[in-house]
Legacy VTK file of the C-alpha trace (Angstrom):
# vtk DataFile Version 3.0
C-alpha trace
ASCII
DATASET POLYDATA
POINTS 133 float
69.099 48.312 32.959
67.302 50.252 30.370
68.552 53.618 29.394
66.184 56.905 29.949
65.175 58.751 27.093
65.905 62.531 26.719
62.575 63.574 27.469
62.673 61.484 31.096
65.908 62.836 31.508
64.083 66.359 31.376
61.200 65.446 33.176
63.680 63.982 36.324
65.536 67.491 36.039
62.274 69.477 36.161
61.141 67.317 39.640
64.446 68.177 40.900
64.643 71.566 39.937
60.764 72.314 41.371
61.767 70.031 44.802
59.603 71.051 47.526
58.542 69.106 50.681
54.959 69.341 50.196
54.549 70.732 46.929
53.108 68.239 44.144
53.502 69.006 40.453
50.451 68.225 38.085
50.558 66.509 34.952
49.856 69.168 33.563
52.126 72.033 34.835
54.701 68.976 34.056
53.501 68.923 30.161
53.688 73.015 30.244
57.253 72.817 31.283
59.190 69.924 29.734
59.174 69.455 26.557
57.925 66.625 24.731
54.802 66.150 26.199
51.249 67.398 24.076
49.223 69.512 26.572
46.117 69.266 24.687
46.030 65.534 24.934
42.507 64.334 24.926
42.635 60.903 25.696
40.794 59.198 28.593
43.937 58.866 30.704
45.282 62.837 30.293
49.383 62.582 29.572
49.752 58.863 30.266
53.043 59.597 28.812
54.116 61.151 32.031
52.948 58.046 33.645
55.094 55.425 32.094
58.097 58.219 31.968
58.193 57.980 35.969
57.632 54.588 35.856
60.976 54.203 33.616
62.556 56.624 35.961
61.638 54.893 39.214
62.926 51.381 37.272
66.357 52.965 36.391
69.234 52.332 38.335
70.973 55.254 36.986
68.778 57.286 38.948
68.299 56.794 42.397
65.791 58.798 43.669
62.254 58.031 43.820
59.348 59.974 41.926
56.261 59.749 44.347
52.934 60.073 42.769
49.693 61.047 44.457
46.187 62.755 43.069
47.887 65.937 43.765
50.412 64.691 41.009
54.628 63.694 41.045
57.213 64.820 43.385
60.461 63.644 44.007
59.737 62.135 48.020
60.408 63.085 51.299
62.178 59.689 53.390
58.255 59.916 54.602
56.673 60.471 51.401
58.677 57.135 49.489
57.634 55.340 52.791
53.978 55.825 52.458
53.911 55.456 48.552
55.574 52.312 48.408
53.413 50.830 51.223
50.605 52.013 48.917
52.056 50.373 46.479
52.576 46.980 48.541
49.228 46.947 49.709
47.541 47.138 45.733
49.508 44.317 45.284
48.059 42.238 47.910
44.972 42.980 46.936
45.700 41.880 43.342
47.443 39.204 44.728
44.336 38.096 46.659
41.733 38.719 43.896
44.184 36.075 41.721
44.004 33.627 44.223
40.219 33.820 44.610
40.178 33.746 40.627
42.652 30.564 40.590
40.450 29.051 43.288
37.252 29.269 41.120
39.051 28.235 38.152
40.170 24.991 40.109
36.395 24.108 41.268
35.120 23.853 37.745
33.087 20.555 37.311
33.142 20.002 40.832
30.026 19.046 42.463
29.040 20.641 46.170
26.353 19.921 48.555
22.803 22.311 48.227
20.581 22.328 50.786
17.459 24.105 49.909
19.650 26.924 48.060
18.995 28.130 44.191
22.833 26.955 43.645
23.782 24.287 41.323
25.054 21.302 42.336
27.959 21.694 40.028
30.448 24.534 39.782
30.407 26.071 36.628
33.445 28.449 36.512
33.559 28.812 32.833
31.014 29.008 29.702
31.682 26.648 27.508
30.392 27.016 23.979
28.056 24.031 22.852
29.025 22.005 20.037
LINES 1 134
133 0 1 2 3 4 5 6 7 8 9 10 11 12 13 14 15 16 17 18 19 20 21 22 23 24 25 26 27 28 29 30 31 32 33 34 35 36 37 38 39 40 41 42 43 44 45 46 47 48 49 50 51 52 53 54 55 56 57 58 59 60 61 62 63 64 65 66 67 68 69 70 71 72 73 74 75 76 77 78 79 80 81 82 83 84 85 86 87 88 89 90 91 92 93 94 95 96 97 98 99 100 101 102 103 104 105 106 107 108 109 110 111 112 113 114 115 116 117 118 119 120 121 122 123 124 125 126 127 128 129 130 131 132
């Protein structure tokens, strides 16, 4: 169990305090209002900060309820809401979990030879480039 930092400790207050059923808070109305966060970030992923914050939030078991994120931005969820975000959630995972096991598969044919009929495939699987020596 990892203890929260001050700064997620102000972010989960600011969710709770701004707790509305439908309303979403942005990152950056969340980097106006809790201090700690830099507003004029310019980097490719604005305020990833706040991004692994409710990660470490969601992780704690200190705190029990559940951040909810959407394009809209974080919220603390609705029985609904935590329903539909982790099923989100479960079903990026299967997708990652199926792209490894394709990935794993091709790794496991390398060297292999197949049958080609009248095809511009080779007749040996060549999952990897291998520098020559």
């Amino acid at each position: 169990m990892s203890e929260l930092t001050p700064r997620q400790w102000r972010l989960y207050e600011f969710l709770k305090d701004n707790f509305s059923d439908d309303t979403y808070i942005s990152k950056k109305d969340i980097a106006l209002n809790v201090d700690g966060y830099d507003v004029n970030d310019k980097s490719t992923r604005y305020l990833r900060d706040i991004e692994f914050d409710v990660h470490d939030i969601n992780n704690s078991e200190v705190i029990q309820k559940i951040i909810v994120s959407s394009p809209k931005g974080y919220k603390i969820g609705t029985p609904e809401q935590v329903f539909n975000y982790i099923m989100g959630r479960v079903n990026e995972a299967k997708k990652s979990l199926k792209l490894s096991y394709k990935l794993k598969r091709k790794a496991e044919l390398n060297n292999q030879y197949r049958l080609v009929f009248d095809t511009l495939a080779r007749d040996v699987i060549e999952a990897y480039i291998l520098k020559e020596k």
